[in-house]
C-alpha positions in Angstrom: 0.0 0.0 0.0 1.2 3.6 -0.8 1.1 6.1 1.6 -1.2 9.2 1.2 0.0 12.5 0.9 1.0 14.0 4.8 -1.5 16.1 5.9 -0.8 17.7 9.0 -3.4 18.9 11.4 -3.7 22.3 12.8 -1.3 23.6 15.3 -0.5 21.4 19.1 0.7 22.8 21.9 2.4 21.4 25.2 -1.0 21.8 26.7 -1.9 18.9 25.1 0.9 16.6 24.9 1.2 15.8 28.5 1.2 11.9 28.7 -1.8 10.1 30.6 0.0 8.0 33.1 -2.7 6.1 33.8 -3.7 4.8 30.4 -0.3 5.1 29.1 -0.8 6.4 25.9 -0.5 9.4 24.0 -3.0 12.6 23.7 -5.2 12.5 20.7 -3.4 15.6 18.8 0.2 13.6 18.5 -1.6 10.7 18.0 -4.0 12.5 15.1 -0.1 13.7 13.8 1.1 10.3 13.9 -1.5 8.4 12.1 -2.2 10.8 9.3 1.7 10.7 8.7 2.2 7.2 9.3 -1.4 5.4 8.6 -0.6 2.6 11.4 -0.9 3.1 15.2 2.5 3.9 17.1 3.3 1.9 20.5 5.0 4.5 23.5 8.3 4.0 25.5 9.7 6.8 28.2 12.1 7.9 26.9 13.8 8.1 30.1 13.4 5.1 31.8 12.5 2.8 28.5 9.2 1.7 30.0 7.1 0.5 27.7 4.1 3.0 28.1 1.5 1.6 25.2 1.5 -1.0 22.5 -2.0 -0.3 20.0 -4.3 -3.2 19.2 -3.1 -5.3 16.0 1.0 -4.5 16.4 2.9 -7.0 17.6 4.3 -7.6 21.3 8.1 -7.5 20.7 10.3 -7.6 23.7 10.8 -4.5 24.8 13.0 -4.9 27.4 15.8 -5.6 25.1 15.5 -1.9 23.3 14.8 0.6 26.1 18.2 1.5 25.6 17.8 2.5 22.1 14.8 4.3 23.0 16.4 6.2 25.3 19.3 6.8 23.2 16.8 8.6 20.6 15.2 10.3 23.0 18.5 11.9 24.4 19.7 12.8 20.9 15.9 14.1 19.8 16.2 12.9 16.4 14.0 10.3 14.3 16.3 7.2 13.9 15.4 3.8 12.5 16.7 1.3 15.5 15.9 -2.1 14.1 16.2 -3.2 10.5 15.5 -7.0 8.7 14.1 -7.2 5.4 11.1 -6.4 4.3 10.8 -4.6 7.9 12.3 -1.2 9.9 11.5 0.1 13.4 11.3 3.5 13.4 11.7 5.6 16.9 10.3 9.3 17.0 11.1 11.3 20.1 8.0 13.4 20.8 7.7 17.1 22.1 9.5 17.5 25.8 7.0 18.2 28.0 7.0 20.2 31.3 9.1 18.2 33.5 11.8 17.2 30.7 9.6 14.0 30.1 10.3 12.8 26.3 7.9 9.9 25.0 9.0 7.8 22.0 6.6 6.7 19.1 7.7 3.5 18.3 6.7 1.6 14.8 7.3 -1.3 13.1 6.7 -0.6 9.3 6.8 -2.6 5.6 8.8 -1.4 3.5 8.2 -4.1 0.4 5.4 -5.8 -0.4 5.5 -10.1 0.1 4.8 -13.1 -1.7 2.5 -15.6 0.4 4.3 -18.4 0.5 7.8 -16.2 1.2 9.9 -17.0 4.2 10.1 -14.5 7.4 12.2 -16.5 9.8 14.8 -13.3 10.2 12.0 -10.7 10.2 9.9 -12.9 12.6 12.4 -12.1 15.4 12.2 -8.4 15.2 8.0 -9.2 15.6 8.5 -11.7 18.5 6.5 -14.1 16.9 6.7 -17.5 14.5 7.3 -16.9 10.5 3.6 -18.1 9.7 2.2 -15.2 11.9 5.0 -13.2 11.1 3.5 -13.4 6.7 0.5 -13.2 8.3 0.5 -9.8 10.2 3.2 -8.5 7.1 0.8 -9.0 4.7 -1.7 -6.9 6.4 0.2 -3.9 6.7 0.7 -0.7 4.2 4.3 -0.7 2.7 6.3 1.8 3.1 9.4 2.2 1.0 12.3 3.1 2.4 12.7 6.7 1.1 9.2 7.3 1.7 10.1 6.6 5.3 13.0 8.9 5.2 10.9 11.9 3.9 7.5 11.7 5.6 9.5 11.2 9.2 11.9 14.2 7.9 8.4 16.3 7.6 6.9 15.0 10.8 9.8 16.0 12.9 9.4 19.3 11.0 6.4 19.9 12.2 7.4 18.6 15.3 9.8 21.3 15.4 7.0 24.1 14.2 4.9 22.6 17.5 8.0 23.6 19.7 8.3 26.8 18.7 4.7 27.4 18.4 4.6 26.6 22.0 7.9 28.0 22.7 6.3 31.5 21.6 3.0 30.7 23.5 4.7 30.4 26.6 6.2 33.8 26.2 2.9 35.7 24.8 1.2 33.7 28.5 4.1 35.1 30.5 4.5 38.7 28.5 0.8 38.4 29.4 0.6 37.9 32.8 3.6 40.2 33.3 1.8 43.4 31.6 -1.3 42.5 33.9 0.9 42.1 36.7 2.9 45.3 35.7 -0.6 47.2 34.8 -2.1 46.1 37.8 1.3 47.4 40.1 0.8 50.6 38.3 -2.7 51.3 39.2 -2.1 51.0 42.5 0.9 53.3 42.5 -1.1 56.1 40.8 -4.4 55.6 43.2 -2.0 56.0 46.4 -0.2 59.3 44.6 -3.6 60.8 43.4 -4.8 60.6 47.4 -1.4 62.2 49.0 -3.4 64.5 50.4 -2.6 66.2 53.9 -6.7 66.4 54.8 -6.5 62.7 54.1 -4.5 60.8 57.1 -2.0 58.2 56.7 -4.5 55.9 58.1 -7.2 56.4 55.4 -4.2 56.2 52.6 -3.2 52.7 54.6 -6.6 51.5 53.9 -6.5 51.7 50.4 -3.3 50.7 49.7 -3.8 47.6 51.7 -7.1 46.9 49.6 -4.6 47.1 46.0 -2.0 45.3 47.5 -4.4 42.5 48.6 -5.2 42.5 44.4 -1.3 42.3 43.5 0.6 40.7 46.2 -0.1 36.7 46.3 -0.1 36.8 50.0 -2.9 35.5 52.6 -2.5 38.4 55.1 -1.3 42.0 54.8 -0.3 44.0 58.0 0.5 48.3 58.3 2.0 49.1 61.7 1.8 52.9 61.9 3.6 54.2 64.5 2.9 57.4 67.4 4.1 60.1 66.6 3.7 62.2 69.8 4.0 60.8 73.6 0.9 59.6 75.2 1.1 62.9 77.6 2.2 65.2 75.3 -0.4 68.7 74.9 -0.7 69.2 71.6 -3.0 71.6 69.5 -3.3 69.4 66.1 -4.3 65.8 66.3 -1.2 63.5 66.4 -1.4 59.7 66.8 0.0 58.9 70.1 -0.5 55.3 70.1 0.4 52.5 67.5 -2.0 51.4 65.1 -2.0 48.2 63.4 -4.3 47.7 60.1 -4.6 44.9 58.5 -5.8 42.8 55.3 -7.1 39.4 54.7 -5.7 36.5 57.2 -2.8 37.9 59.2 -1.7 35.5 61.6 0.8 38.4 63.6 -0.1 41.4 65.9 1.7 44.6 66.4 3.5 43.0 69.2 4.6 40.0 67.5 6.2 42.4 64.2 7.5 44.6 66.8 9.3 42.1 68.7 10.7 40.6 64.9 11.8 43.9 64.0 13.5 44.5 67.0 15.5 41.0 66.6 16.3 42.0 62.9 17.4 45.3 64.2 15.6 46.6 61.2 15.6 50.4 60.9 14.1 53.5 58.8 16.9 53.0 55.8 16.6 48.9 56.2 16.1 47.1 53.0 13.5 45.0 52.2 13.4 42.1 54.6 12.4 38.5 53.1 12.5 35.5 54.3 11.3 31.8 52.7 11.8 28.1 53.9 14.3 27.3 54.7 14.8 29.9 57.4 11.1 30.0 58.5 11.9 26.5 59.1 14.3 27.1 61.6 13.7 26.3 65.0 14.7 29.3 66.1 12.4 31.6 63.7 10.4 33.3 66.0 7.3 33.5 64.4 6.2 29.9 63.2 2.8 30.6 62.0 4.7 33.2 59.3 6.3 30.6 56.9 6.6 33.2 54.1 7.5 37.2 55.1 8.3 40.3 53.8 8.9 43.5 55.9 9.7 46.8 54.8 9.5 50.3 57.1 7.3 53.5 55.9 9.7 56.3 56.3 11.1 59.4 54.8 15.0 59.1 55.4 15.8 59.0 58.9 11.9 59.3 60.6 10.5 55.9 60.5 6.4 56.0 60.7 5.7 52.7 60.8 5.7 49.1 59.2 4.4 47.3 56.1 4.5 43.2 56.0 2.9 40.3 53.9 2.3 37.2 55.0 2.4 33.6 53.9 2.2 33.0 50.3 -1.2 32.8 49.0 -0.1 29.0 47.0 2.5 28.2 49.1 5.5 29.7 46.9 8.3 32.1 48.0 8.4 35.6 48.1 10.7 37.1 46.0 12.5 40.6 44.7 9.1 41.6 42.3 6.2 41.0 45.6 9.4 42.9 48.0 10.1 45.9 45.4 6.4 46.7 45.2 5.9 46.6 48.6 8.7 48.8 48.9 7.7 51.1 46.5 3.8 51.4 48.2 5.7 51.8 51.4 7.9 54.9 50.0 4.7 56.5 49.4 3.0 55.8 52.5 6.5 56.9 54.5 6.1 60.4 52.4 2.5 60.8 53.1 3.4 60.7 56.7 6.2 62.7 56.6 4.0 65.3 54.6 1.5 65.0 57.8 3.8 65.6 60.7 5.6 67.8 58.8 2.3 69.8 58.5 1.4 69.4 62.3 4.8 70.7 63.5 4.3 73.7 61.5 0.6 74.2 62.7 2.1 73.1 66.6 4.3 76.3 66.0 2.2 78.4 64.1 -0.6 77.9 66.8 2.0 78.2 69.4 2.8 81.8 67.6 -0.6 83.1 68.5 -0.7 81.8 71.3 2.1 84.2 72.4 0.0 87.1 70.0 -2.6 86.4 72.3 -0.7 86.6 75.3 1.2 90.0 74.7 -2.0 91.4 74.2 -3.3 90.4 77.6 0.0 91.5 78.7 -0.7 94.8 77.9 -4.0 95.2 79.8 -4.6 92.9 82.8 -9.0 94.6 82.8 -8.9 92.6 79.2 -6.8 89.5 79.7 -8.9 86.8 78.1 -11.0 88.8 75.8 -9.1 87.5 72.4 -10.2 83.8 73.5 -13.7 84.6 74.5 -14.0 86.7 71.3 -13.0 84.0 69.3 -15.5 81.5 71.4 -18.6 83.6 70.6 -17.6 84.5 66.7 -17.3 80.3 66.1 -20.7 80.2 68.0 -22.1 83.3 65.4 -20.4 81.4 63.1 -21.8 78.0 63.4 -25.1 79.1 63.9 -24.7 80.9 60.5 -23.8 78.1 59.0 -20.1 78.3 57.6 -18.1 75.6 56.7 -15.3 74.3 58.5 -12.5 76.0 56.9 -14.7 79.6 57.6 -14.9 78.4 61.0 -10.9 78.1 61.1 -10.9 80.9 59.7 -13.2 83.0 62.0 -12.1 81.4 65.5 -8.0 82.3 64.6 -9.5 85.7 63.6 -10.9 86.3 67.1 -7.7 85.6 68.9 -6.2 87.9 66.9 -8.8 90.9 65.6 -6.9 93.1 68.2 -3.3 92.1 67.5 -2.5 95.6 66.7 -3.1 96.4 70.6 0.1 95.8 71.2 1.7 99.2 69.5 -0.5 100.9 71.7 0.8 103.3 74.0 -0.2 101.3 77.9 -1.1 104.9 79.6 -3.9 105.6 76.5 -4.7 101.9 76.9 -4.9 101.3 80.5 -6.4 105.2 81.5 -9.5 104.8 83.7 -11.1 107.7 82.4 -12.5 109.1 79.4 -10.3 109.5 76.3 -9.1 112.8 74.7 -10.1 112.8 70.7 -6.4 112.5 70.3 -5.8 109.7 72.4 -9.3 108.1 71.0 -7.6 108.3 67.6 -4.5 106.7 68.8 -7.0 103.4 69.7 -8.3 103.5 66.6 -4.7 102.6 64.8 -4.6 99.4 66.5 -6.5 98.1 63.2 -4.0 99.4 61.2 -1.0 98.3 63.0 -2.5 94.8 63.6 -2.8 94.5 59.9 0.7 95.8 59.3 1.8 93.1 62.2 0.3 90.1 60.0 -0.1 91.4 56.6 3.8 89.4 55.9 2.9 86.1 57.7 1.2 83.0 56.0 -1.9 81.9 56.5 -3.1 85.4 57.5 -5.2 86.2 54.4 -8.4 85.0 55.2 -7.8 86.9 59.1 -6.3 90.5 57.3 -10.1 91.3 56.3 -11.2 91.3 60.5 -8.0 92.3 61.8 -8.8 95.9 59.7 -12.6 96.1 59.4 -14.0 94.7 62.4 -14.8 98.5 63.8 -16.7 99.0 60.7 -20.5 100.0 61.3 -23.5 98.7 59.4 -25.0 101.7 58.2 -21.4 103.7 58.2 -19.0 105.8 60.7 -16.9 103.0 61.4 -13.2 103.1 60.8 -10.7 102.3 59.2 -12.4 103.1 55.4 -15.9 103.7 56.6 -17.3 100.9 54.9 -21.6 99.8 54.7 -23.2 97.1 54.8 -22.6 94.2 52.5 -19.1 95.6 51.7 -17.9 94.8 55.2 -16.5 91.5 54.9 -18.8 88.7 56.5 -16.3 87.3 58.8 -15.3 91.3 60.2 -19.1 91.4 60.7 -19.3 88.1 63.2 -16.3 89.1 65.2 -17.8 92.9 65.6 -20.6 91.5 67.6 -18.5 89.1 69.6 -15.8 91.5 70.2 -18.6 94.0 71.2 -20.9 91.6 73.5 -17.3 90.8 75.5 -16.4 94.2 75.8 -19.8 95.3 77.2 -19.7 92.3 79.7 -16.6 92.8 80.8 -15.0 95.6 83.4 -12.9 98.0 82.4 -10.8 100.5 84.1 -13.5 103.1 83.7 -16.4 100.9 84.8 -17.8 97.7 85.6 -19.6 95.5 83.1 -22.9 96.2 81.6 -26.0 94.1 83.0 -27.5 91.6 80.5 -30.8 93.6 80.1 -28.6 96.6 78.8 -26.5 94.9 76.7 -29.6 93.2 75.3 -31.2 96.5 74.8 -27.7 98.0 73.4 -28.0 95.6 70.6 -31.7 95.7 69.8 -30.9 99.0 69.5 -27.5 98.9 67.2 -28.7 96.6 64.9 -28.7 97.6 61.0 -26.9 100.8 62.5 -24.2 99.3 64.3 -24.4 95.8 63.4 -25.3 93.5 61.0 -28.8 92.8 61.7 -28.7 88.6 60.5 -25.5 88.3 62.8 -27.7 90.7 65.9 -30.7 87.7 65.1 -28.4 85.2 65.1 -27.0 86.8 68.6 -30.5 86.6 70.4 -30.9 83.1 69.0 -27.6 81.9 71.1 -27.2 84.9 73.8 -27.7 81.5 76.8 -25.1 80.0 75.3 -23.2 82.4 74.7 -23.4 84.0 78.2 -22.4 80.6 79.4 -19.4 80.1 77.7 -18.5 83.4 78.3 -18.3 83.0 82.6 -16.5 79.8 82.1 -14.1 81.6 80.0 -13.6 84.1 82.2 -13.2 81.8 85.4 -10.8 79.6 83.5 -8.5 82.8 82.8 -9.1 83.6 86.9 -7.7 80.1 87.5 -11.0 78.9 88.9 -12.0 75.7 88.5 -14.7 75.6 85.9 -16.2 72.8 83.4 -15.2 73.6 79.6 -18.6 74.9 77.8 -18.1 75.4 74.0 -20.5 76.4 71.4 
């Protein structure tokens, strides 16, 4: 019989040539290959250990013992070879694809490479079959001849496409890995850019943790992510800004370690703010003397920004039981850079609102330095403009706003001559216009420091009248900043409740009247409403105010 023309079938890859170890025989694509090439079934040896893996129905059972070694001779040099050879017959050995693992199976075939007479004589070529020379015609004559050169060139074009397969699946390996890499890599990336676009100081380094313990947990194949932030100010230590004064530990998934537990690690690894990455994989988790057993797979790096170390970021235990290594360890150092900034940023931030608070503080103080009848007023004017100002409704950052401009609306105080400022009796109209530069000067005083723009506009105007005759510019009505217009009526109600050299403060009926009286002349008539609305409270938080500046003891009583 005369072999048909080869026609290969569509492209195999390794997927499917893995050997089924329990049957033994080959996957239906190589065998689809080998029969269209061939047109007879192919037994299998390992082509390692020369097992004899599969022998098709209808070929004959040769001992197979005797040529595992050629097998595996083929299979180590991974080229087609005819092992066997006795007129009119051949044994042809393929080696297959390797598959994963570096298993290589051999096809093995015995072909007919003449045709033969029925009464010829096999007794040689029996031997190769393992069988007697009657059986031997017998199964010969049953079989498709293949000529000799035939052999050579169909095998030649098999192992061709043989070849084709490997690289076929050489390059599908690499398009699966370039694959998963750019998802890995696109997937990094993303997580990188949400953390950067929410450095932001209003957001804490606890809220930032959060989310970049939520992407890790999408990139990193671990079971259990942990952030240790650290305090950053002493348990006792008075403080204006909120500061984290104990450590807080965050965490993702299932984290077998506490802050304790990491602490104690670190301590042992006498890790530190410019440390390196720190991981550790069986075999040293295996150790006896590894500290924390239920961590078998660990990677610690610190949050810092150079030498100030904020905190700690770790994950735990592979998610399928494999290693950690320098791609999981360079990301998490790379998230921890950016956490280690963002806290920086944030204490950074705090110290400078620590001393900026702590420089009006001492404002504040030097004017109640100046006049011991008004020590406290600056505080209790700010008290009752955030009370105006709440009531009013302003936002938060108004009511920052309007609170740091009451402490400081009479700033300018302090270039005021003490006799004109302290005198118990009544004012000449040259002395009165001395007073009346304290707006001035106070705006002079902070016109040059940060953060004063927003408290400029009371500093100056908040002695302007409603409906005119205020000073400095005589401004009306709506052009008389808002936030000058709370702290008027504050700054007034204090004054008029408190004693002065000159006399003692006014009763509530007559400071009650006083403004019923003043308002749309003096006074902004929504912030007068707004006034009547409040006056208990305001009253209230007044006389503790004052008995806290007498060093009484007193209950705090805020707006």
């Amino acid at each position: 019989m005369v072999p048909t023309e080869l026609n290969c079938p569509p492209t195999i890859t390794s997927r499917s040539f893995k050997l089924d170890s329990t049957r033994g025989v080959l996957p239906p694509a190589i065998s689809q290959l080998l029969d269209r090439a061939f047109g007879v079934p192919m037994a299998v040896v390992n082509g390692q250990s020369g097992q004899l893996l599969h022998v098709p129905p209808n070929q004959p059972a040769r001992d197979w013992l005797s040529r595992a070694e050629l097998c595996r001779q083929v299979a180590d040099r991974g080229t087609a070879e005819i092992v066997e050879e006795e007129d009119p017959l051949v044994v042809l050995a393929m080696p297959i694809l390797e598959l994963p693992g570096g298993e290589i199976p051999v096809a093995v075939a015995t072909l007919v490479t003449r045709p033969v007479a029925a009464n010829e004589s096999l007794d040689a070529a029996s031997a190769i079959l393992g069988m007697s020379s009657e059986a031997a015609l017998d199964w010969v004559r049953s079989q498709p001849v293949w000529p000799v050169e035939m052999i050579q060139r169909v095998t030649e074009l098999t192992m061709e496409r043989l070849a084709v397969h490997r690289r076929v699946e050489a390059l599908d390996r690499e398009t699966r890995s370039l694959s998963a890499n750019l998802s890995s890599t696109y997937e990094e990336i993303s997580l990188l850019y949400r953390l950067t676009q929410n450095l932001k100081l209003s957001a804490g380094d606890e809220a930032l943790g959060e989310i970049a313990l939520e992407g890790l947990e999408e990139v990193v194949p671990a079971e259990g992510l942990a952030l240790v932030l650290l305090p950053v100010v002493d348990k006792d230590e008075a403080v204006s800004q909120p500061a984290r004064s104990e450590e807080v530990l965050l965490t993702r998934g299932d984290c077998p370690i506490d802050a304790r537990q990491l602490d104690d690690l670190i301590a042992r690894l006498k890790l530190h703010a410019r440390s390196r990455p720190f991981v550790a994989n069986p075999p040293v988790t295996q150790d006896p003397s590894w500290p924390l057993p239920q961590a078998r797979q660990l990677i610690v790096v610190p949050l810092a920004e150079g030498d100030n170390l904020f905190g700690w970021l770790a994950a735990v235990n592979h998610r399928r039981g494999g290693e950690f290594g320098t791609v999981e360890a360079n990301l998490m150092n790379s998230v921890a850079t950016i956490l280690g900034i963002q806290s920086g940023n944030i204490e950074l931030y705090r110290q400078q609102s620590e001393m900026f608070a702590g420089v009006v503080r001492a404002m504040v103080s030097a004017i109640d330095a100046k006049d011991p009848y008004t020590r406290g007023h600056s505080d209790r004017v700010a008290q009752a403009s955030l009370c105006l100002a709440r009531e009013l409704g302003c936002d938060q950052d108004a009511l920052n706003s309007i609170y740091l401009s009451g402490l400081l609306h009479d700033i300018g105080k302090i270039g005021i001559d003490d006799n004109v400022l302290r005198k118990p009796g009544r004012l000449s109209e040259q002395e009165y216009e001395h007073i009346k530069s304290h707006v001035t000067v106070g705006h002079w005083i902070l016109k040059d420091l940060k953060k004063m723009d927003e408290v400029l506009p009371v500093v100056l105007y908040h002695h302007e009248a409603w409906a005119g005759g205020g000073y400095p510019r005589d401004l009306q009505g709506e052009s008389i900043p808002v936030t000058a217009r709370i702290v008027a009526v504050a700054d007034a109600f204090d004054a008029m409740s408190s004693d002065r050299p000159y006399r003692k403060g006014l009763p509530d009926e007559k400071i009650d009247a006083i403004f019923h009286d003043g308002a749309g002349k003096q006074w902004d008539p929504a912030v007068v409403d707004v006034f009547f609305r409040i006056r208990d409270t305001l009253r209230e938080i007044s006389h503790h105010a004052r008995n806290a500046a007498e060093g009484k003891s007193t209950v705090d009583s805020r707006c």
